[in-house]
C-alpha positions in Angstrom: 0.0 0.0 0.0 1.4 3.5 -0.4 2.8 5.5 2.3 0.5 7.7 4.1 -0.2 10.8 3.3 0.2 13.7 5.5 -3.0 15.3 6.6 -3.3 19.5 5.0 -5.9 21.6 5.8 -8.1 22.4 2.8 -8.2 26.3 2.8 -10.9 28.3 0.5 -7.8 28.5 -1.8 -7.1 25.3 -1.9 -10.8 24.3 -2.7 -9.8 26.6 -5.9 -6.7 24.7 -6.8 -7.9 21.5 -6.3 -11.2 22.8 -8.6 -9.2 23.3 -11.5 -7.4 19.9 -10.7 -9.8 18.1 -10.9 -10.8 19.5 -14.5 -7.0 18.0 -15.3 -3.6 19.1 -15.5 -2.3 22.9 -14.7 0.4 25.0 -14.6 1.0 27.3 -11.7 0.4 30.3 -13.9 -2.6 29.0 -15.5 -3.9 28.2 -11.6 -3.4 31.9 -10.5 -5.2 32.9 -13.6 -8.2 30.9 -13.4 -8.8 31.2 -9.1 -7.2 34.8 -8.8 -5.3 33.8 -6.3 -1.4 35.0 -6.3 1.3 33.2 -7.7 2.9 32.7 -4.3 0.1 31.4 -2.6 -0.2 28.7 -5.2 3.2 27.9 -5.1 2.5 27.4 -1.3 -0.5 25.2 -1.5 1.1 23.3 -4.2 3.8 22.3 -2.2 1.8 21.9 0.4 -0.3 18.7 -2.0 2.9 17.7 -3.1 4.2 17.3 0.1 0.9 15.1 1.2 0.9 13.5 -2.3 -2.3 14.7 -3.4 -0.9 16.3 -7.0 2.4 15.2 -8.8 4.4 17.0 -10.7 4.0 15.7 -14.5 6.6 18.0 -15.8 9.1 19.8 -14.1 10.4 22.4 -17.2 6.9 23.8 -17.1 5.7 23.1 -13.8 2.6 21.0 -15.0 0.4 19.2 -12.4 -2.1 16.7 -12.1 -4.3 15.7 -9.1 -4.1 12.2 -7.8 -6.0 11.9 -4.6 -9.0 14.9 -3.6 -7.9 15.6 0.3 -11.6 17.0 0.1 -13.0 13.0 -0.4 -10.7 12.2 2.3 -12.5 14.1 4.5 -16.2 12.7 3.6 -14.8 9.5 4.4 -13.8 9.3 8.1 
């Protein structure tokens, strides 16, 4: 089984991320311009999935992403 992941707390800004993630793959650019929210934040949040291995990083040159587990379905379930 894969190693557990480490528990984040969804933010309103990270229900926007994980929106568009869900749709498919994003850069961080294209996430600031579709939620509005600033290109740091994302890069925080972002890490932030990574870290709990909720998104991978499908490209590094461009920074493309892809959502692999919704922490929000995580939640419903316990």
């Amino acid at each position: 089984m894969n190693s557990q992941r480490m528990a984040i707390k969804v933010t309103k800004s990270t229900e926007k991320i994980l929106d568009v993630l869900k749709e498919g793959r994003a850069t961080p650019g294209y996430l600031a311009d579709e939620t509005d929210i600033s290109r740091q934040t994302i890069h925080t949040q972002l890490n932030a999935l990574l870290a709990g291995k909720y998104i991978q990083q499908v490209h590094e040159p461009t920074g493309l992403y892809e959502l692999v587990n919704d922490p929000r379905e995580e939640d419903t379930e316990s």
